[in-house]
C-alpha positions as CSV (number, residue, x, y, z in Angstrom):
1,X,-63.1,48.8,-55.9
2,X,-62.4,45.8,-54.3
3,X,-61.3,42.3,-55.7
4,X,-62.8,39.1,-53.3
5,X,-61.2,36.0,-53.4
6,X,-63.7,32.9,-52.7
7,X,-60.9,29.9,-52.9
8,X,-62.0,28.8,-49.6
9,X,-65.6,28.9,-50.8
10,X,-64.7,26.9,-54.3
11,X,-62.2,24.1,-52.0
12,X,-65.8,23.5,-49.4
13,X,-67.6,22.6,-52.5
14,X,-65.4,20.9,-54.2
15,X,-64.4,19.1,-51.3
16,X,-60.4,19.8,-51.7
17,X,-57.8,21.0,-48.9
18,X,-55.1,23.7,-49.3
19,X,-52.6,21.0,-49.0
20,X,-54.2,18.9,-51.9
21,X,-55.1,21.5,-54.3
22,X,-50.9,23.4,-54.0
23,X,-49.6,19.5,-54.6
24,X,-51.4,19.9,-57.9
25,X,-50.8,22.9,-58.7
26,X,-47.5,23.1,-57.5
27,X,-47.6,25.9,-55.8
28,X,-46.8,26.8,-52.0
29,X,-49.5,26.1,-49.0
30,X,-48.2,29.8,-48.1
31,X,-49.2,31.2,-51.3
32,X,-52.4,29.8,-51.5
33,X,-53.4,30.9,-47.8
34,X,-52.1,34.3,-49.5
35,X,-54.7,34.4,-51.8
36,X,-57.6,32.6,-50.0
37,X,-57.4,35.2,-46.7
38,X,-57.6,37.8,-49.3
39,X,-54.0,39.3,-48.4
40,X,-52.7,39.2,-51.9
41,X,-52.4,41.6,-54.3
42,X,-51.8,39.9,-57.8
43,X,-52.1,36.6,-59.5
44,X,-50.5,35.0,-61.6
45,X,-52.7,34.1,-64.5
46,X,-50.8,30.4,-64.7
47,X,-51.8,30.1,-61.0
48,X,-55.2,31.1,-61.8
49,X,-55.5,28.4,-64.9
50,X,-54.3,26.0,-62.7
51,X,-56.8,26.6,-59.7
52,X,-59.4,26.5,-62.0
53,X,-58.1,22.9,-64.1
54,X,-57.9,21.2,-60.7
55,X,-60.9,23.0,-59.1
56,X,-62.9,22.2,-62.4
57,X,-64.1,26.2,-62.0
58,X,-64.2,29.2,-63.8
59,X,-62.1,32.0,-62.6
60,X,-65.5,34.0,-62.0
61,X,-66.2,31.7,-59.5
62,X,-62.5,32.2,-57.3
63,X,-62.4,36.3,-58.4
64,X,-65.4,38.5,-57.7
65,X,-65.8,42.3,-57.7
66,X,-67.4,44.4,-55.4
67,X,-67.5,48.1,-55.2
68,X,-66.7,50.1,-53.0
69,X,-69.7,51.4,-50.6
């Protein structure tokens, strides 16, 4: 089981940088590149609600679930 992270996908369509989207959010550049190079292991679901406010997403569309091969 494998969780994938697709912010990077979600900020190309949306047309958003890292730096813009953790000034609204308010959370650090760091922790975003975290999550988007798919080296974290947990979120926070405030951070999550407030990807998806700013990103105008759902979180199906920053989260998706493979399984394992």
């Amino acid at each position: 089981m494998a969780i994938k992270v697709n912010l990077d996908l979600v900020l190309v369509k949306k047309g958003m940088t890292l730096t813009e989207l953790s000034a609204k959010v308010g959370v650090t550049i760091a922790n975003l590149s975290i999550l988007k190079t798919n080296s974290g292991r947990a979120i926070r679901f405030s951070t999550l609600n407030a990807i998806c406010r700013e990103l105008s997403c759902q979180p199906g569309d920053i989260l998706a679930y493979l399984e394992d091969e």
